[in-house]
Rosetta silent file (secondary structure, phi, psi, omega in degrees, C-alpha in Angstrom):
SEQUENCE: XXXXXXXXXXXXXXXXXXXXXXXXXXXXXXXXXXXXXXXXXXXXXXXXXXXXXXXXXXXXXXXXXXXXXXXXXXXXXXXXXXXXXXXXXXXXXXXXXXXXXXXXXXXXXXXXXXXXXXXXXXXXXXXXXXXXXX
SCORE:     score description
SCORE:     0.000 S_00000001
   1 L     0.000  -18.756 -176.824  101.783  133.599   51.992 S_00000001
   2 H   -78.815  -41.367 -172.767   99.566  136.581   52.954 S_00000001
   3 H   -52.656  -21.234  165.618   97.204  135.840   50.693 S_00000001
   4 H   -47.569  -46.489 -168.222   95.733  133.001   52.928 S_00000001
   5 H   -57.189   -2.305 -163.655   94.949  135.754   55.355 S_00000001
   6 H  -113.538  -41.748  164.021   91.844  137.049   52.512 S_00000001
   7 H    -6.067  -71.484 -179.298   90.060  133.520   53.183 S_00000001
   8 H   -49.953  -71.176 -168.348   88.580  135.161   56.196 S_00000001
   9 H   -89.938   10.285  156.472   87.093  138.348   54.113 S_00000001
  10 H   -74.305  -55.073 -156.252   86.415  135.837   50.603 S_00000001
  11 H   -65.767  -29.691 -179.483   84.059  133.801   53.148 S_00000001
  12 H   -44.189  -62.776  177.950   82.667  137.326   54.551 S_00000001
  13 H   -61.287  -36.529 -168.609   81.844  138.881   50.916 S_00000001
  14 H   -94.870  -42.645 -178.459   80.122  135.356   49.719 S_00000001
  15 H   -44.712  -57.530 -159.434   78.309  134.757   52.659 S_00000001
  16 H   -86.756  -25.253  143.384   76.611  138.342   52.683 S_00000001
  17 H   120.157  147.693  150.297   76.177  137.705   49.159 S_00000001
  18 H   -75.528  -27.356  176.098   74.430  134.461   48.914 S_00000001
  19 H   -63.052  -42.201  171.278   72.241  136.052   51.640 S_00000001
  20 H   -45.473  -65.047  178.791   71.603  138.712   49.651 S_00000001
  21 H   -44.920  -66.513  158.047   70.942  136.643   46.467 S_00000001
  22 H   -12.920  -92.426 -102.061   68.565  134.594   48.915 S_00000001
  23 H  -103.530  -41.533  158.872   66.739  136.908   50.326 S_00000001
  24 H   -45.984  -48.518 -150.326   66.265  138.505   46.534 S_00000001
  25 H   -71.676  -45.924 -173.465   65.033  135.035   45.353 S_00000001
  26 L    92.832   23.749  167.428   62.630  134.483   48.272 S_00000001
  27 L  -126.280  146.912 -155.583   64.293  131.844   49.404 S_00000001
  28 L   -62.204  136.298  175.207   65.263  130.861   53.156 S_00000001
  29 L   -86.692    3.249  168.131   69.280  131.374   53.178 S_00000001
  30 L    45.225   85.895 -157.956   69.387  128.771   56.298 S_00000001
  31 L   -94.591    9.652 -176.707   72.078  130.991   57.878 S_00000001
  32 L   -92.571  -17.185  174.429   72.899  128.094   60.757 S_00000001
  33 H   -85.534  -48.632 -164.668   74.436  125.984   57.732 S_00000001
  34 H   -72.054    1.845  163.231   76.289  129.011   56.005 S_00000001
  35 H   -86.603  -27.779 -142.951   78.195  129.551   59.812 S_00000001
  36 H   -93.574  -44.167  156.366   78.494  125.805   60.005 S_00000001
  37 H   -29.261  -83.246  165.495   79.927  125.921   56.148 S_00000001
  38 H   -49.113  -68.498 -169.911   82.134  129.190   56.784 S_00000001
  39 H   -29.811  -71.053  159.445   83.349  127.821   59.762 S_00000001
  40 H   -34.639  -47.088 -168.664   84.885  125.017   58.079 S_00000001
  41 H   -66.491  -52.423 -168.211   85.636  126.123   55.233 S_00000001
  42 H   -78.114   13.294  177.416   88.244  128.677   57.519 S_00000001
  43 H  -114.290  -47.223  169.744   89.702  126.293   59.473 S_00000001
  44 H   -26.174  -41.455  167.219   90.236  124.052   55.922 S_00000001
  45 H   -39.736  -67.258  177.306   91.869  127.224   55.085 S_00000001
  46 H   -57.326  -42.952 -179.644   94.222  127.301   57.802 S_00000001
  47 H   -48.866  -82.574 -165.844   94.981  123.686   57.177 S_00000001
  48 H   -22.043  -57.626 -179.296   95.442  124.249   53.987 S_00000001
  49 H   -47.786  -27.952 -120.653   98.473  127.348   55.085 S_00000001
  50 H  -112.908    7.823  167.778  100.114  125.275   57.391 S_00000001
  51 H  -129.289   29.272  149.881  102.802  122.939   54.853 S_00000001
  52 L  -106.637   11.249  178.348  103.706  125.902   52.962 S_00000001
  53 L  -102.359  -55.202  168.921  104.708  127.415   56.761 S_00000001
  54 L   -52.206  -36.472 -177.004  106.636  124.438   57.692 S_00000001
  55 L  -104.820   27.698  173.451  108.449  124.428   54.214 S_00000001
  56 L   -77.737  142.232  177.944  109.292  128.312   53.691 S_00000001
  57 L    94.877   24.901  175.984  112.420  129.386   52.165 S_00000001
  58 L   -92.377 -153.682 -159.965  113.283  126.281   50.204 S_00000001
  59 L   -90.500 -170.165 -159.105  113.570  125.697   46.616 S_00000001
  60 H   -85.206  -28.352  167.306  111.283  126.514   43.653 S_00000001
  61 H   -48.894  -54.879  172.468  110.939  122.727   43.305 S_00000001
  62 H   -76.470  -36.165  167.477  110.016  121.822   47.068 S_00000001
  63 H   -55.111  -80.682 -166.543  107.619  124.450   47.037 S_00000001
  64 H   -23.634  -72.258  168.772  105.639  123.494   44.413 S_00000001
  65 H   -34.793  -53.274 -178.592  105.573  119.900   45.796 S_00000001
  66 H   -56.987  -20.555  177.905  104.643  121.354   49.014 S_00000001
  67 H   -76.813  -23.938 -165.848  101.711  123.489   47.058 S_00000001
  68 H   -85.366  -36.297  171.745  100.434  120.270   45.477 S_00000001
  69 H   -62.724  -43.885  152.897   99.863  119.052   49.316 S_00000001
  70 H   -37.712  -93.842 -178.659   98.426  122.067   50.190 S_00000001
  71 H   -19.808  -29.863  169.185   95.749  122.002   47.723 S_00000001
  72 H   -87.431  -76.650  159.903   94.928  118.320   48.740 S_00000001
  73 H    15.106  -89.019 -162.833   94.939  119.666   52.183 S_00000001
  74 H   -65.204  -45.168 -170.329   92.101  121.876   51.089 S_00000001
  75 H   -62.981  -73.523 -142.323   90.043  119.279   48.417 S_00000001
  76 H   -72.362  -19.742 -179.974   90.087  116.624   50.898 S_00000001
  77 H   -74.625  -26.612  164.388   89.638  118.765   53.594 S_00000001
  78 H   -53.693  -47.477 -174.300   86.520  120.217   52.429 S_00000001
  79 H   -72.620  -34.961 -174.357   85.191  116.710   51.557 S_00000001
  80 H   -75.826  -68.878  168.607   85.829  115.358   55.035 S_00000001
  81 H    -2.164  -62.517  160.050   83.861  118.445   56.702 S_00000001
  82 H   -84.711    9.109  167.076   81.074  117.355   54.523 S_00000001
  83 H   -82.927  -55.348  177.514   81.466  113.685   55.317 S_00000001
  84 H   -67.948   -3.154  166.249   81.259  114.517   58.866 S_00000001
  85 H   -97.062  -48.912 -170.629   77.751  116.528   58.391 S_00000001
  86 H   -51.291  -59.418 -176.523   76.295  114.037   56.226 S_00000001
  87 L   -71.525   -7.996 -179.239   77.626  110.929   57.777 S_00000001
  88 L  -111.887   30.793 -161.239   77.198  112.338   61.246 S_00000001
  89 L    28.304   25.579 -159.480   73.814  112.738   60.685 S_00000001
  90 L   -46.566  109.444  154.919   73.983  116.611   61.809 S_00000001
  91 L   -49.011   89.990  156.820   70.960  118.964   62.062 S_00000001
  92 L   -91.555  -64.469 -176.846   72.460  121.473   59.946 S_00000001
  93 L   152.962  158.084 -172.663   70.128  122.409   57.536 S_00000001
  94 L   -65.659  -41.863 -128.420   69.613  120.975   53.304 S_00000001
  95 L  -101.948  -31.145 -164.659   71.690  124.080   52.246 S_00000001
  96 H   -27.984  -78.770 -154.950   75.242  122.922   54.274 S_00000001
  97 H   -44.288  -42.278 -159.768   76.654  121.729   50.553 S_00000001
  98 H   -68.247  -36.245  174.713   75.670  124.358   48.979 S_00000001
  99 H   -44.866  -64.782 -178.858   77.154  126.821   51.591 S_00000001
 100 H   -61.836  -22.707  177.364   80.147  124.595   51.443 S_00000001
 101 H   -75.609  -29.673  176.796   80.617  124.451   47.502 S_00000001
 102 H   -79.898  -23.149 -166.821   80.358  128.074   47.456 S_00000001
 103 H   -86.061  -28.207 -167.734   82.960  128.661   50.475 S_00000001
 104 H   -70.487  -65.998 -177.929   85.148  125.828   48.776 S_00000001
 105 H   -79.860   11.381   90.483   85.623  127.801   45.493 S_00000001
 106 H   -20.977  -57.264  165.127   86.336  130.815   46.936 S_00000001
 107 H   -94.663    5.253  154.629   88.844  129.768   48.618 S_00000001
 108 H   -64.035  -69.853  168.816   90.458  127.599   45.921 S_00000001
 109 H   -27.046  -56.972  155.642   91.333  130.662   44.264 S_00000001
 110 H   -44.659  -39.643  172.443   92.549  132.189   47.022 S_00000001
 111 H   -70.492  -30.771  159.068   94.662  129.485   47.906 S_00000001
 112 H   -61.861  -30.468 -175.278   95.744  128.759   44.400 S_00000001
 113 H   -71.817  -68.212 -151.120   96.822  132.260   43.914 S_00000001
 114 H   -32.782  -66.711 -175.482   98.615  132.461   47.281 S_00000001
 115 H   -34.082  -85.965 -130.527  100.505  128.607   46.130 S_00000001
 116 H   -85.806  -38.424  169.589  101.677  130.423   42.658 S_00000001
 117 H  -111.949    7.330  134.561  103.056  133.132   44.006 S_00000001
 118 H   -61.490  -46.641  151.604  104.929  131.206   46.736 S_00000001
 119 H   -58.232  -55.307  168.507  106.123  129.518   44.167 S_00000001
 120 L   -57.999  -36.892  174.645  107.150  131.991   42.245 S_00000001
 121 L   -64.640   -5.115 -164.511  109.241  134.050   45.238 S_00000001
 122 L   -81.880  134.633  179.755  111.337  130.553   45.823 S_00000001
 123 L   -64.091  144.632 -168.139  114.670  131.038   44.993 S_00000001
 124 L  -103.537  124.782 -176.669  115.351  128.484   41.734 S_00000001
 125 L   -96.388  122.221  162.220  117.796  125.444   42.513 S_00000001
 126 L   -63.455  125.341  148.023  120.140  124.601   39.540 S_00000001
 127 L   -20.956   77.074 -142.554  120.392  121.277   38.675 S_00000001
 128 L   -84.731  125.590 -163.522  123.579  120.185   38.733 S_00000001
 129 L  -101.103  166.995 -167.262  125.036  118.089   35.954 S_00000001
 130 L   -59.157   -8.463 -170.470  126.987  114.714   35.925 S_00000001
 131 L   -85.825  -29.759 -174.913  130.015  116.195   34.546 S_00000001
 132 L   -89.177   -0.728 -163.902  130.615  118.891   37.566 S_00000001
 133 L  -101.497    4.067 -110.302  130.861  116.367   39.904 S_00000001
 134 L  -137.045    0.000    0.000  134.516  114.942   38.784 S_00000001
């Protein structure tokens, strides 16, 4: 579960850089879409945290289900964030997706790892078989 908490210094480290890379290239890094991006992208993040926090200490089973919701959490959450710049016509800036594509997969890793090793700490519920019940 801590590992969600490195979201905040993944988007820090990509941000500075893609600025970098920019600024190498000689190209504008449009830095009001990569806060508008980063922004999102950390509160998607948080989103993302918050139904493995409601389901901690269960089984190795309900986690996992709960990690596969996370993870939609975060895909879909990303995509509505850029549905609402596109579709809301926004003066962001041309760059928003890219800002956002780079912020997304960065934190799928992070979020994937964190999910995998939630999983893994969940105590494992035996199955119980038809025979034990009698």
């Amino acid at each position: 579960m801590r590992g969600f908490l490195f979201i905040p210094i993944a988007l820090i480290v990509t941000g500075a850089a893609g600025v970098l890379l920019c600024r190498l290239m000689g190209i504008n890094p449009q830095l009001s879409a990569m806060a508008a991006a980063a922004v999102g992208s950390l509160i998607v993040g948080a989103l993302a945290a918050t139904p493995i926090l409601l389901n901690s200490g269960s089984s190795q089973s309900a986690a996992a289900q709960t990690a596969l919701i996370s993870s939609a959490v975060h895909m879909f959450g990303h995509a509505a964030v850029a549905a609402v710049v596109i579709l809301g016509h926004l003066r962001i800036g041309s760059g928003f997706i890219y800002w956002l594509m780079a912020f997304y997969l960065v934190s799928l890793v992070i979020v994937c790892g964190s999910l995998v090793s939630v999983i893994r700490r969940s105590p494992v519920q035996q199955a119980s078989s038809g025979s034990d019940k009698q």
